[in-house]
Structures are given as C-alpha cells and as structure tokens.
N, C-alpha and C positions, 0 to 999 in steps of 0.2 A: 369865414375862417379859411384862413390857405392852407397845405401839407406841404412845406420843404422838404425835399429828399434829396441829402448829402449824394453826391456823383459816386461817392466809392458805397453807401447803398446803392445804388442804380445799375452798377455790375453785379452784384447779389442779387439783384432781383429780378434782372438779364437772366442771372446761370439757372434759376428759378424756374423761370418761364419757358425756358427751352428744356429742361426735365420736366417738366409738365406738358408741353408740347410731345415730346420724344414717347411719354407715356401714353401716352393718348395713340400717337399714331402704331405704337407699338400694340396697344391694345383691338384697334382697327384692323392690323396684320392679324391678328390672332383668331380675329372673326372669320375673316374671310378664308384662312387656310384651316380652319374647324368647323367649315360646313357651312356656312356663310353664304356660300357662292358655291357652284359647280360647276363641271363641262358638261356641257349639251351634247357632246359624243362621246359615246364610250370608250373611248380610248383612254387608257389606262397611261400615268405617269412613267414616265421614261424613267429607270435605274440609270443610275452613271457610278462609274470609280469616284465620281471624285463627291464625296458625300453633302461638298456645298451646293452641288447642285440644282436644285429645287431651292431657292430661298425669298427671300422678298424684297423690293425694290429698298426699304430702310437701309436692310440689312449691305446692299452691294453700295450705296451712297456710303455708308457710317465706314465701311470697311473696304474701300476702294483699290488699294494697292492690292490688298492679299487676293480679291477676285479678277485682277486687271489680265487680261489674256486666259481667260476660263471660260468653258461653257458654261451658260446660267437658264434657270428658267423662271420667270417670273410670271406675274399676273399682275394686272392693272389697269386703267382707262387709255385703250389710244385714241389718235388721233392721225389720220392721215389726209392732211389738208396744206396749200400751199405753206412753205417756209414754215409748215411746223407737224412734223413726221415724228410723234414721239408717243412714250407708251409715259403714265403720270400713274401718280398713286393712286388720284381720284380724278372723277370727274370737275371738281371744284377744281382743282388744280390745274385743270387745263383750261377751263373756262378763267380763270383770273389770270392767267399767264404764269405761273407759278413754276419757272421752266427750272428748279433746282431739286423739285421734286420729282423730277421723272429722269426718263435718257430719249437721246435721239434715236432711232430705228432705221435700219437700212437693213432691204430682203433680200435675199437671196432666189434671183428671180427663177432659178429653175426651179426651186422646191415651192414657192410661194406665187405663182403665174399673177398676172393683173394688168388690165387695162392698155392697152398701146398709149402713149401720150398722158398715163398716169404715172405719180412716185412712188405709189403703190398699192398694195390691194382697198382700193375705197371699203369695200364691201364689209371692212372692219371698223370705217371709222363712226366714233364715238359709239363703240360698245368696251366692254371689260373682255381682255381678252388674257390667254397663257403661250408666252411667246417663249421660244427656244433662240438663242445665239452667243455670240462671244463677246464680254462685256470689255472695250476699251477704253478706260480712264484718262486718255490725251486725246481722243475724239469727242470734243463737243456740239457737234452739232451749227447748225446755221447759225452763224454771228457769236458761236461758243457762250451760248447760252443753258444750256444743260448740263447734267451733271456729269456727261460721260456719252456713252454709245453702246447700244446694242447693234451689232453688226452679224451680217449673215446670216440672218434670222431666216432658220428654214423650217419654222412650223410656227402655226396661229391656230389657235382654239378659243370660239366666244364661249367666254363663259354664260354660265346664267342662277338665276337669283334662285335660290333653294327654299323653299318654307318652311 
C-alpha cells in the first residue's frame, strides 16, 4: 500500500516540521542557559545597556537585522580549524557541516592572543565556549556559508558540563 501526499499537503507538513525543529532547538537553548552548562571561571556575565545582550545563537539567526551591528554574547561549539573558524549550536552541527547553524568568528588578536601562523586560538577548538563580539549579518564567512559573523571577538570562556 502507497501514501500519496498532495504537494500543497507537503508544505503543511514543511511548516510542521520546522516548528517542531524550532521547538526542540529552543528547548536545547533553554537547557543550557538553566544550568546546563557553566563557565569554568569565575567570572561573572558581563551587564550591557543593551539588554539583548546575552542571548543565544537561535535567537541572533531568527532575528538577524534587529542584532546586525550589536554586541552579543553567545555560547556554543567552536571550531577553529582550517576554512572553518566558526562557533555552531552544537557539536553535531559542526561535525555534519551544518554551516547555517552557527557564525563565522573572527578575534580580535589583542584581547584573544594565539599561535603565530594560526587563525586562531586552537586551544578552543571543539569545546563549548561563551564568546563576546559584534554580530554582522552581510559577513558570511568562507565561501558565505554561514549564517552571519561574530567579529572582534574579545573574550572566550570554555564552558563545562554541570551535574
């Protein structure tokens, strides 16, 4: 026995599947910024004026324009390895290529020191880190593959796993 699904069902069940998608990863955010995860130093979250501040990488993809030229601070999986300098939701997501899920990263070497003859600080790649800089939505990154740019990133903090 077959199931025909009419095309104009097949966009219902598109818009479907990506609210369910959206729920899930929203619920993921939620984990992680409720204790989830923490920083391994003490250092305490940065206050800003601008109270988007601190938010999560869904949240600056879903709402692109209104954060485009603002400072942000997120958390998520980097990655700093040739032709792919970028901080992703997950680990999954950088391991599959999944480059619409994350931003490209570029440091700002006086505050973030690393390697001669590296792009930048290895010593972060593939952990969960909480990075500070200024999100640019017409920077995509190599081959404009990503969703955006974290630029001038002048702090990194690995997170780590809380129990």
């Amino acid at each position: 026995m077959s199931v025909h699904i009419p095309f104009r069902n097949f966009t219902r069940w598109s818009i479907v599947g990506a609210l369910i998608s959206t729920t899930t990863l929203g619920l993921v955010a939620f984990h992680l910024s409720s204790g989830g995860i923490g920083l391994i130093a003490d250092e305490p979250m940065r206050a800003f004026p601008n109270q988007q501040f601190n938010t999560s990488i869904i949240n600056v993809i879903a709402n692109s324009k209104e954060y485009h030229g603002k400072r942000v601070q997120i958390s998520g999986y980097l990655r700093v390895r040739f032709e792919d300098i970028a901080i992703y939701l997950s680990k999954d997501d950088a391991q599959y290529g999944m480059t619409r899920n994350g931003f490209w990263v570029s440091f700002d070497e006086t505050k973030i020191p690393f390697e001669k003859g590296t792009k930048g600080p290895i010593q972060y790649d593939g952990k969960y880190v909480l990075i500070e800089g200024t999100f640019d939505k017409n920077a995509r990154g190599h081959k404009k593959l990503w969703s955006g740019t974290i630029k001038n990133v002048n702090r990194v903090i690995q997170l780590r796993r809380t129990e």
